[in-house]
C-alpha positions in Angstrom: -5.0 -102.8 -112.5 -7.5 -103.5 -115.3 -9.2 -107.0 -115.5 -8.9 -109.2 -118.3 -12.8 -108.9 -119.1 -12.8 -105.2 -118.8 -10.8 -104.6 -121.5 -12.0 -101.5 -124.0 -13.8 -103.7 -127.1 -14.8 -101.4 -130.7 -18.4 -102.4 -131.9 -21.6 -100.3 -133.2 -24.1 -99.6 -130.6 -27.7 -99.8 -131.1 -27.7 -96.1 -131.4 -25.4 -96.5 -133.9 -26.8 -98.9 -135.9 -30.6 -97.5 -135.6 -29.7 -94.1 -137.0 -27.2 -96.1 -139.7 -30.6 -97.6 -140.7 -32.9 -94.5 -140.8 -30.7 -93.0 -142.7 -30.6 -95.7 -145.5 -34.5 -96.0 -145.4 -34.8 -92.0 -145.7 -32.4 -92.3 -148.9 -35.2 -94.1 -150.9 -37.8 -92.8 -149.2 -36.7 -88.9 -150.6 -36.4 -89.9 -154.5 -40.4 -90.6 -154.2 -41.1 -87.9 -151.6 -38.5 -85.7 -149.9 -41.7 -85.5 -146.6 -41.2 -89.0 -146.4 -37.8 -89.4 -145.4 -38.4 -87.1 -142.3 -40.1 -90.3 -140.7 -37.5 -92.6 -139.9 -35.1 -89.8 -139.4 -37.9 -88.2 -136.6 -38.4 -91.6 -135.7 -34.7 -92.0 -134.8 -34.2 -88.8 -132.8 -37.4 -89.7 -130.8 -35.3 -93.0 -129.6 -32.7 -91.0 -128.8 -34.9 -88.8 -126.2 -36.4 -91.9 -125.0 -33.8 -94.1 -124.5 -32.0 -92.4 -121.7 -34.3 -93.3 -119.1 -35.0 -96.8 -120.1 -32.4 -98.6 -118.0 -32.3 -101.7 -119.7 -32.3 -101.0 -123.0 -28.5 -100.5 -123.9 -28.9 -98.0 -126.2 -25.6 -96.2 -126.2 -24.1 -98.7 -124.6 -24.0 -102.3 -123.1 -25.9 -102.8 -119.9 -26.0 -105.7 -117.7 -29.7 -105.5 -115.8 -30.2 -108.8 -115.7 -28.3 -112.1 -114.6 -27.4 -115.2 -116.5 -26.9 -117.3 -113.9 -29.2 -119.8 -115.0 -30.3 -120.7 -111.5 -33.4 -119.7 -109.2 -31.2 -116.9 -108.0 -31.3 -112.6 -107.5 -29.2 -110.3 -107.0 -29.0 -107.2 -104.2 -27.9 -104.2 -105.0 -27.8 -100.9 -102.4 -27.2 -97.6 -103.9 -26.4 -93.9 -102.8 -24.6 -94.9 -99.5 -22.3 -95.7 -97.3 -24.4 -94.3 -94.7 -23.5 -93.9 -90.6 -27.0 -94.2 -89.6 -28.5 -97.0 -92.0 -25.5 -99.1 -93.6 -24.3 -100.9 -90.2 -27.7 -102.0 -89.6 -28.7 -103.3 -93.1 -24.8 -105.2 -92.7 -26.0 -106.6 -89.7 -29.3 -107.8 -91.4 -27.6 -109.5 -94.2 -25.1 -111.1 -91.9 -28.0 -112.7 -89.8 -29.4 -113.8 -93.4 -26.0 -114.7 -94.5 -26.6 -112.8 -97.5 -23.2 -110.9 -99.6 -24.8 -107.9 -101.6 -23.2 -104.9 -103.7 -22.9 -101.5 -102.4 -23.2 -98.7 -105.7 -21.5 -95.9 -102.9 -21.4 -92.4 -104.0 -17.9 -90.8 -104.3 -18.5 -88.2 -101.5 -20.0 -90.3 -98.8 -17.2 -92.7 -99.1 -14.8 -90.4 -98.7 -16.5 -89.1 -95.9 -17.3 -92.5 -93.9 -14.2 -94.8 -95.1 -14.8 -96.9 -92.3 -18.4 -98.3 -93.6 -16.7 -99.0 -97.2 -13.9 -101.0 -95.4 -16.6 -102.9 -93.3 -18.9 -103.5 -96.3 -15.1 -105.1 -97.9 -14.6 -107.0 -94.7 -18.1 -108.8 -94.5 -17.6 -110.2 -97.7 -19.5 -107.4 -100.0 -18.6 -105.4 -103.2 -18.3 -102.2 -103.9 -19.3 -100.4 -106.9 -19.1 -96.9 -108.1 -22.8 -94.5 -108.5 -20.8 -91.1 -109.1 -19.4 -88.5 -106.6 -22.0 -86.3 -106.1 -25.2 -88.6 -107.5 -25.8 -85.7 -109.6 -29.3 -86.5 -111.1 -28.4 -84.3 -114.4 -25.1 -85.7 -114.8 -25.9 -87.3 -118.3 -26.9 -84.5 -119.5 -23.8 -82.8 -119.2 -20.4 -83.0 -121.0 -18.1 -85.8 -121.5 -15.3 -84.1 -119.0 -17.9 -83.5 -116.1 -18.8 -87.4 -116.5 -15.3 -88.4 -116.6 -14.3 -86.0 -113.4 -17.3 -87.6 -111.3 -16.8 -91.1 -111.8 -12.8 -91.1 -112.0 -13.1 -89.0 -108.4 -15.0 -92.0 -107.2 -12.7 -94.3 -108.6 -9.7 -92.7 -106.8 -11.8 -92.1 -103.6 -12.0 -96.3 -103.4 -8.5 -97.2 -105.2 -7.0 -95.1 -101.9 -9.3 -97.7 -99.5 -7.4 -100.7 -101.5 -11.2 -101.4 -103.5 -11.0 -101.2 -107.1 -14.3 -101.5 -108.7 -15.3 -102.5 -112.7 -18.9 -101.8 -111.8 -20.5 -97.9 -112.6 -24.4 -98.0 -112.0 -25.3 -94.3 -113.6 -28.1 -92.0 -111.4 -31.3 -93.2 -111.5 -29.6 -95.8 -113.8 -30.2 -93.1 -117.0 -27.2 -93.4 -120.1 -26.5 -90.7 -122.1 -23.8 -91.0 -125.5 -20.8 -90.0 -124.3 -21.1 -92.0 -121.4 -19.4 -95.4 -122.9 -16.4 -93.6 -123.7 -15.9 -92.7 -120.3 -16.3 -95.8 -118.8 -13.9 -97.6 -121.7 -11.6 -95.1 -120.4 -11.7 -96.3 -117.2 -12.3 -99.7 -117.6 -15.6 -100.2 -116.3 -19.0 -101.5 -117.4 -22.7 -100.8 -116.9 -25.0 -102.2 -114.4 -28.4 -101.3 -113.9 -31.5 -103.1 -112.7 -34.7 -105.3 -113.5 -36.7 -105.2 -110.0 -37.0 -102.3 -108.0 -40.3 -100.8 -105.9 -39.7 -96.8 -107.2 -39.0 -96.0 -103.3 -37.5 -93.3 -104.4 -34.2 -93.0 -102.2 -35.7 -94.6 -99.2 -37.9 -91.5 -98.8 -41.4 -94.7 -99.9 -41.2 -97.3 -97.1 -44.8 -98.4 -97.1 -45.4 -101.8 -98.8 -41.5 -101.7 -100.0 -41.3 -105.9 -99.8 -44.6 -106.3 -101.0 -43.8 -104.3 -104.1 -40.5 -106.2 -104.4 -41.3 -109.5 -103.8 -44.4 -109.4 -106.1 -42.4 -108.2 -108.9 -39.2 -110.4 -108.7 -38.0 -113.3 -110.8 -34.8 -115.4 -111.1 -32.0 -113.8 -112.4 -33.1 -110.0 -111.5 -31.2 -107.5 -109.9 -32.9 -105.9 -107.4 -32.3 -102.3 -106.8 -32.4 -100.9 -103.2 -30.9 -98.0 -101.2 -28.9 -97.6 -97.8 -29.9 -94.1 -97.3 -31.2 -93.0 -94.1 -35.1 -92.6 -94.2 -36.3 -89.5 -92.7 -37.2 -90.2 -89.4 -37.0 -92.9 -86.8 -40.0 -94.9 -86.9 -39.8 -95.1 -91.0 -36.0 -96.1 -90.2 -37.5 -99.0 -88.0 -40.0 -99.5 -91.0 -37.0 -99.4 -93.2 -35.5 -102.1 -91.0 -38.5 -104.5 -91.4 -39.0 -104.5 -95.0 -35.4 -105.3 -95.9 -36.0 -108.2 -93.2 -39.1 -109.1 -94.8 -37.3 -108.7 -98.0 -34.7 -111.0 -97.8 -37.5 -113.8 -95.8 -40.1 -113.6 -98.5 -36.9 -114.2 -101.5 -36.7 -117.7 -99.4 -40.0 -118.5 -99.2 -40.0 -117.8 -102.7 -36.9 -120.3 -103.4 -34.9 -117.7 -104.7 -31.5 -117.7 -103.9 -29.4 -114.8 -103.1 -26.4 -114.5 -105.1 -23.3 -112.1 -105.3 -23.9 -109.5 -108.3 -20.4 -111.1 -109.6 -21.9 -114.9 -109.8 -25.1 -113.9 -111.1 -24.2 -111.9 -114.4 -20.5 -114.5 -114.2 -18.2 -111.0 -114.4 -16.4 -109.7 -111.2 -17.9 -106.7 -109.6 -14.8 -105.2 -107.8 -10.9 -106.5 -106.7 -9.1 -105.5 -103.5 -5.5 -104.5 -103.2 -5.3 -106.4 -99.9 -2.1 -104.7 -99.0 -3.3 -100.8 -99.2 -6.8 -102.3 -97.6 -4.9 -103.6 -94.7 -2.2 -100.6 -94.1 -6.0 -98.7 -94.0 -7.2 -100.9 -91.6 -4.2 -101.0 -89.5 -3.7 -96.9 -89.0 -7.6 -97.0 -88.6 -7.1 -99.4 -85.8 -4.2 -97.0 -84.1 
């Protein structure tokens, strides 16, 4: 199934066109002084380093970080679940706020707990795919190791009736071949514009403070459902993402489905393989 707005569209990417221009400004630049011309081409391959870890940039390749919603709205995002010990209670919390959120699941862990990706479905939530493994270097690497890690995530969730148009990358860093990939597999970019650098869950202290000081309408707020290390910072865990999701209210910012607030669907469900799942689960 590929949606109508997923479809694979040819066009110069600011990679593209940067080094396109170096190289025409270096042309000139060596019939005064060949020294000269190594600045914009230096210039160039510095971006190229750089760029990678700047999530919002689009570089290499469109990225949605932000919303267009025009509304006081955000977005929540959860990455590097599904989770046994974490994800029911943080579905439980955004129930009692009535709030639908997106779920970047890693590959493995939803193979591993199908039963939280068909709950996160059921409650009204999206799924998007963050990579089998959450291999931190995985940009770094080939074009057949990207394709194998998200297309094994892709399959994990297409066999649980979810199939998502959504890839959020590790630690939200692009890399060249990486748009090829996802053309081939009809999915699109999205990253983030609000986050508190908790750093998987593992930096509890002053999480909502850090969020809620930082946020603005139309961001997309990156958070995780991974299991903090120990019981009382998963009760601290608890308490943030409560105060979280009060202190976006107080602020008059609305919460908003990832798919409303940057107007492109997030995931579709083939309702009759997500039902046969949840029937044998049932038996």
């Amino acid at each position: 199934m590929v949606h109508p707005k997923c479809q694979k569209v040819t066009f110069l990417s600011k990679a593209e066109w940067t080094g396109l221009v170096s190289f025409l400004i270096a042309i000139p630049l060596s019939l005064i002084d060949v020294r000269l011309s190594v600045v914009p081409l230096a210039g160039f391959v510095l971006l190229c380093l750089v760029a990678p870890f700047l999530p919002f940039l689009g570089y290499y390749l469109p990225i949605i970080s932000r919303g267009k919603s025009s509304e006081q709205a955000v977005a929540l995002t959860f990455d590097d679940g599904p989770d046994p010990l974490s994800t029911p209670d943080l579905l439980r919390l955004l129930s009692k706020h009535q709030v639908k959120a997106t779920f970047f699941v890693i590959g493995k862990k939803a193979f591993e707990h199908p039963e939280l990706v068909k709950e996160i479905v059921s409650q009204g939530h999206s799924i998007g795919n963050h990579t089998y493994t959450h291999d931190n270097l995985m940009l770094l690497k080939g074009s057949h190791y990207l394709l194998n890690e998200i297309k094994k995530t892709q399959n994990v969730l297409r066999e649980m009736g979810v199939i998502s148009f959504a890839f959020r990358p590790p630690v939200g860093i692009t890399s060249p071949g990486l748009h090829q990939v996802l053309l081939q597999l009809n999915l699109y970019t999205v990253n983030f514009s609000c986050r508190a650098f908790d750093n998987g869950n593992r930096r509890i202290r002053d999480l909502s403070k850090k969020i809620l000081k930082r946020v603005h309408a139309d961001d997309i707020i990156l958070l995780h459902d991974t299991r903090p290390k120990n019981d009382h910072l998963f009760s601290c865990w608890l308490k943030e993402m409560d105060q979280i999701l009060t202190g976006l209210g107080e602020k008059s910012l609305k919460v908003l489905p990832l798919s409303t607030l940057i107007g492109r669907p997030v995931m579709d469900v083939d309702k009759i393989m997500l039902d046969k799942n949840l029937h044998l689960e049932r038996c």
